[in-house]
C-alpha positions as CSV (number, residue, x, y, z in Angstrom):
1,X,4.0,9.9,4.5
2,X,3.0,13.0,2.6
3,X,4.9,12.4,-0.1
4,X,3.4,9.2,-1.3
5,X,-0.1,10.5,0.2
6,X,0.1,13.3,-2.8
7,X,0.9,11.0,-5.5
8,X,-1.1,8.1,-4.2
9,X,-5.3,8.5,-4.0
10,X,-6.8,5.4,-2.0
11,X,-9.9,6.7,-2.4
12,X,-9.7,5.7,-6.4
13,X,-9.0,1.8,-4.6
14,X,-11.7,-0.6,-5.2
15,X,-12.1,-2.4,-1.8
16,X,-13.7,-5.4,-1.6
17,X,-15.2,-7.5,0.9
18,X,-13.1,-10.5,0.6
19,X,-10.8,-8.0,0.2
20,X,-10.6,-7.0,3.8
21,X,-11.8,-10.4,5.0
22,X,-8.3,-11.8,3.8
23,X,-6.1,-8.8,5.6
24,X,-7.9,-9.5,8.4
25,X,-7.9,-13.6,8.9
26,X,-11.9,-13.6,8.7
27,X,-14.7,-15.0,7.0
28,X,-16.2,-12.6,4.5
29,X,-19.7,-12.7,6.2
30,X,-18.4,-11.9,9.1
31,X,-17.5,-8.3,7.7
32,X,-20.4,-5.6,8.2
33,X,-19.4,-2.7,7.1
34,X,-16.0,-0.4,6.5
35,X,-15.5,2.9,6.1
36,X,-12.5,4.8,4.3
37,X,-10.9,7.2,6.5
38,X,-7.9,9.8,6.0
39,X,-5.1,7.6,6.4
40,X,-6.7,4.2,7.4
41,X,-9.4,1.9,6.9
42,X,-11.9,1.6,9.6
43,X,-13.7,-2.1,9.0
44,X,-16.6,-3.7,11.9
45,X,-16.2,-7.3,12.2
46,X,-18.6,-9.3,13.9
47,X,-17.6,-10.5,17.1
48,X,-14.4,-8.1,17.1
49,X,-15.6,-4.8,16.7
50,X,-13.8,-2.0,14.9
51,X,-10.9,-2.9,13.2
52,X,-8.2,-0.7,11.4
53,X,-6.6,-1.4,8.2
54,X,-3.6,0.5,6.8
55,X,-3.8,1.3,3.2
56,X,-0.4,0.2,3.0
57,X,-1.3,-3.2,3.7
58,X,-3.5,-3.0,0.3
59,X,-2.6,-4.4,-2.9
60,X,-3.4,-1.4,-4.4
61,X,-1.4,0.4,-2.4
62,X,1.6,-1.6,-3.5
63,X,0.9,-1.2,-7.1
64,X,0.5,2.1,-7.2
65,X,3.6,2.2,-5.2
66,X,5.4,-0.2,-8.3
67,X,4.0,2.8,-10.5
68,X,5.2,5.4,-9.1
69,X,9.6,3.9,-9.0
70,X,8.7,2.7,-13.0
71,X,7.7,6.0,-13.5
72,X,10.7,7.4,-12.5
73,X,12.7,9.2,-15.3
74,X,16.3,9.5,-13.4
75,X,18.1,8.2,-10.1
76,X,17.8,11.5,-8.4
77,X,13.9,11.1,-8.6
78,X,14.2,7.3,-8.1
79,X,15.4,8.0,-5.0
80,X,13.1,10.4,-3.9
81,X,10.8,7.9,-4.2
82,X,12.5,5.2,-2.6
83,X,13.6,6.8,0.7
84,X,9.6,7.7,1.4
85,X,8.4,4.6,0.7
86,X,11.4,3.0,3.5
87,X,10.3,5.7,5.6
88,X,7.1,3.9,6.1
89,X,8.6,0.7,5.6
90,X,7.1,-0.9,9.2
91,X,3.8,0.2,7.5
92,X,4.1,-2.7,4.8
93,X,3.8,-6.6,4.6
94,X,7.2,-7.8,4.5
95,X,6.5,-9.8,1.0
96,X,5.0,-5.9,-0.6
97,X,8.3,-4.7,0.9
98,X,10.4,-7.7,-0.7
99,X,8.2,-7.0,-4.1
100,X,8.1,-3.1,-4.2
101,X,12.6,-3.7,-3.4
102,X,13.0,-5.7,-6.3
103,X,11.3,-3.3,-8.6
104,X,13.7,-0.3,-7.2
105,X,16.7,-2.7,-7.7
106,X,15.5,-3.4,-11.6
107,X,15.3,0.1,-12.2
108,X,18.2,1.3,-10.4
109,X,19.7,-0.8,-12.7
110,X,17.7,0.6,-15.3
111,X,18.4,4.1,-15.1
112,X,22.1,3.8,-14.2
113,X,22.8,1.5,-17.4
């Protein structure tokens, strides 16, 4: 997790309301407040209470991830790259998973050709 926690900055995310309220199968109003904590999001929803929210499970959190394996300027780094982001693998959406594979796959590809 460090890895990807030194070259990844949620606290440069823009998180919105209707943001969260998607991740977490709500109406937006019902969303009081959220905080941004170390590693998680911390969100109060009305009638549930606290609520915590992987950054992982953030768009944002997936592009920066597609960043960081286009970035990559050789195989040896690619892979770097690739084996922390399966570490944490049970920490994504399966579809961010499915998307962020793809890209490693294209430039795999890219870098080997």
């Amino acid at each position: 997790m460090n890895f990807l926690r030194r070259r990844i900055n949620p606290n440069n995310f823009v998180i919105t309301r209707k943001q969260l309220a998607k991740l977490s199968k709500c109406d937006p109003s019902r969303i009081l407040r959220w905080e941004r904590w170390k590693y998680v999001l911390w969100v109060h929803i009305q009638g549930w209470g606290g609520y915590f929210i992987s950054y992982r499970k953030l768009e944002q959190w997936i592009a920066a991830c597609s960043t960081l394996i286009r970035s990559c300027r050789n195989i040896t780094e690619l892979k770097v790259v690739w084996r922390a982001i399966k570490k944490e693998a049970k920490r994504y959406t399966p579809e961010a998973l499915a998307r962020l594979e793809q890209i490693w796959q294209q430039r795999t590809e890219y870098l080997t050709s």
